[in-house]
N, C-alpha and C positions, 0 to 999 in steps of 0.2 A: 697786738704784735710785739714783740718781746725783743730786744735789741741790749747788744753791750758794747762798752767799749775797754779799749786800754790806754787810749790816748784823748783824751779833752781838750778843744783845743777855743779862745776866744782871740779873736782876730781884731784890734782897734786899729784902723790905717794899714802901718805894715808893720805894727809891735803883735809878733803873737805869743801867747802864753799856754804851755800845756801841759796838763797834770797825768801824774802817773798812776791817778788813781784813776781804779775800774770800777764804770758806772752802769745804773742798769734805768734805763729809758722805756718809754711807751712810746712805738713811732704812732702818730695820728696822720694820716692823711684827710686834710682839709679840702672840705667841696669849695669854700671859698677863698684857697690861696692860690694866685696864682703858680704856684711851685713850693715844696714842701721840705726839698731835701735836694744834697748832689750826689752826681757819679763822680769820682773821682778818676779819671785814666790814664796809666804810665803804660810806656811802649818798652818794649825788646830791641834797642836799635837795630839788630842784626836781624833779627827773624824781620822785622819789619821791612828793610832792605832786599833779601832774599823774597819775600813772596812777591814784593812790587815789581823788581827785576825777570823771575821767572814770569808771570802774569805779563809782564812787557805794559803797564798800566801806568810806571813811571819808571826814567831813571831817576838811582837812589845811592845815594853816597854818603858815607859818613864822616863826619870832622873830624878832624885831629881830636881836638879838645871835647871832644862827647865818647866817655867811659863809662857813661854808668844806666841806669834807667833814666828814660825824659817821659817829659810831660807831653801825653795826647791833649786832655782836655778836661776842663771843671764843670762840668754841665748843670745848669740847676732843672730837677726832675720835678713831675709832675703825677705824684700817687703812683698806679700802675700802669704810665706810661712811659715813652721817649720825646724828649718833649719838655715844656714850649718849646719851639726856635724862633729863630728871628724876629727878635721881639721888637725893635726900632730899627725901620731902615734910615730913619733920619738923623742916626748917630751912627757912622761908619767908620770903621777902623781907622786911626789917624798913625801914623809910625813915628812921629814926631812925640807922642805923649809914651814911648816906654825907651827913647834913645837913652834914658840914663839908668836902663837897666837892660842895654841891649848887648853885653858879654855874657853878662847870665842866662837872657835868653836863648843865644845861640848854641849854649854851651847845653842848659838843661832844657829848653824847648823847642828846640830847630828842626825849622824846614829840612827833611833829609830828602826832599825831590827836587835836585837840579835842574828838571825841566819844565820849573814853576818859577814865579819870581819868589824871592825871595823874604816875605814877609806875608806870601800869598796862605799861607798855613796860620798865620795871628790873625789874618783878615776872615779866615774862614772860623776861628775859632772865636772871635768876639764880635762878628755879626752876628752870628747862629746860636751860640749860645751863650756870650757875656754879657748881650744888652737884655739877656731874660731877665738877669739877677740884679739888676742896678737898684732894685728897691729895698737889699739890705744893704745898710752902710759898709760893710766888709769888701765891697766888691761894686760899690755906686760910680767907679770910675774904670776907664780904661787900663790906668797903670794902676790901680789897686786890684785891680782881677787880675791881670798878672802876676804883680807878686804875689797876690795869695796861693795863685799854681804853683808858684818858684817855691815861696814857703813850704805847703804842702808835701812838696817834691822833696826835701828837704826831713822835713817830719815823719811822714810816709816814707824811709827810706826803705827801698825794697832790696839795692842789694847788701845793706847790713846787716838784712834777718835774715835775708839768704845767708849769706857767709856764716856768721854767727850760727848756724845750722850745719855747716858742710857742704853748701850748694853752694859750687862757682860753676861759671862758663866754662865747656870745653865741647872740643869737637866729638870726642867718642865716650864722652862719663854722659848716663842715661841715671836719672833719678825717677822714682813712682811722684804718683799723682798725688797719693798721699802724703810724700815725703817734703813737696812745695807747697801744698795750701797747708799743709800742720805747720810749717815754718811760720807760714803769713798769721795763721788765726793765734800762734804761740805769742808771737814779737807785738799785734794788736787787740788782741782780744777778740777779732772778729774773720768770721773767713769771705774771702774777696770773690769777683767774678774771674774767673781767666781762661782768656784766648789762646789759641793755638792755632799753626800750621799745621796738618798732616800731610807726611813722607807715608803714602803708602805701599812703598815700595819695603822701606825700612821698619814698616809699625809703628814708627818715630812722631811725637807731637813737641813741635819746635813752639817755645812758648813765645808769644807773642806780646800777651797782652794782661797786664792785671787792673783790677778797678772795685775801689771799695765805695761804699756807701756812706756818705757824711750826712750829718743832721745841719740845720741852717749856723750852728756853734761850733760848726765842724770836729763833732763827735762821729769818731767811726761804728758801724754798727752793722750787723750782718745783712745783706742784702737778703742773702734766699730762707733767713729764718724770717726775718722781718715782714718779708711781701715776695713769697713765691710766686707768686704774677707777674712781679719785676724783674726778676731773677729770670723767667725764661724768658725775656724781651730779649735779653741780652746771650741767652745760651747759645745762640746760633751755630756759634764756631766757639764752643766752649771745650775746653780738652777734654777729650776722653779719661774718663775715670781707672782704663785697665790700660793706659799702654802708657810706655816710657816717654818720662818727659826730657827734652834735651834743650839747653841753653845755651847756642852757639856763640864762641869767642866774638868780641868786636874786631873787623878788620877795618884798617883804613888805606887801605888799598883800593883801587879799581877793582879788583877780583869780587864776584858778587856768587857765592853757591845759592846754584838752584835749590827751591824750595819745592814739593809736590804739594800742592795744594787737595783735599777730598772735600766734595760736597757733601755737607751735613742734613739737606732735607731732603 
């Protein structure tokens, strides 16, 4: 399976370093590792807002201070599945061990469901899937998994390749399908998973959701050339390929537009 990237990245602690040069890999999936590779996943704040709110499944509000893409979650995978999770319950989310990196969080990894507690989004994301990975040194700690998402998030800039392309947020500018993953696979070398809302009233596919595929060196590399088994784990609610994609403004207001949500299977 045949993989590239355009970003290399080697993680010591929270020094990371990453090369500009594009590499070309043999992903192996291992019968005897427990996990092989990550997903990497950034959110849409707004479309993320909008479907929770329509859905009525949470109230969803956005910070002041959150402009840009955040971090959903670093998942470490397992070959052609989803998976491991919850890999130690006898190491449970402490909030005490990322207080000194708890403005960054809020700002790029924040709970946007007000009617959860408020650290309840880190407890779901590093019992389920950060105590999988604590067996590479990159991520052998609660606040080292952390900032490697912040990192990440950081590295993986997703609205810089936007922009850098022509694609910004707005309420009525509609971009092709092609015209955002060519963005994404231009700026990485590699093209990512992405989610969507659909308005089918509008034909509109409100982007939600992108997520590429890291090696354990956090090398990006194509998920659906790599391991198309993988790739439809995750197509569920993958955007449609022919209709318009649209990236709603952030609001930080109370005002929450409905999303139409369409079922995919």
């Amino acid at each position: 399976m045949e993989l590239s990237c355009k970003i290399g990245a080697t993680l010591f602690l929270v020094v990371t370093v990453f090369s500009s040069t594009c590499l070309s890999h043999t992903l192996r999936f291992k019968a005897d590792e427990k996990w092989d590779h990550f997903v990497y996943a950034q959110q849409w704040p707004q479309t993320a807002c909008n479907s929770a709110n329509w859905q009525k499944e949470h109230e969803c509000r956005i910070p002041s201070q959150v402009t840009t893409w955040t971090v959903h979650g670093l998942w470490p995978t397992k070959g052609d599945t989803i998976g491991p999770n919850n890999c130690n319950q006898s190491w449970p989310f402490n909030p005490d061990e990322i207080k000194d990196i708890l403005p960054r969080m809020e700002q790029f990894w924040p709970n946007l469901f007000t009617d959860s507690k408020p650290d309840a989004f880190w407890t779901h994301e590093w019992d389920k899937h950060g105590t999988c990975g604590v067996d590479l040194e990159a991520i052998n700690s609660e606040l080292k998994y952390f900032q490697t998402g912040l990192l990440l998030n950081q590295k993986v800039n997703l609205t810089r390749s936007l922009s850098d392309h022509g694609i910004v947020p707005s309420s009525n500018k509609t971009y092709t399908y092609d015209d955002v993953i060519n963005a994404f696979t231009d700026t990485f070398g590699a093209a990512p998973l992405m989610n969507c809302y659909y308005n089918k009233t509008t034909r509109t596919s409100y982007l939600e959701q992108v997520s590429f595929c890291l090696t354990k060196s956090f090398e990006v590399f194509d998920c659906k050339t790599a391991s198309p088994a993988l790739y439809a784990l995750y197509s569920d609610e993958e955007c449609w390929t022919d209709e318009s994609v649209v990236i709603p403004p952030i609001i930080h207001s109370p005002t929450i537009l409905p999303v139409v949500r369409l079922s995919r299977r």
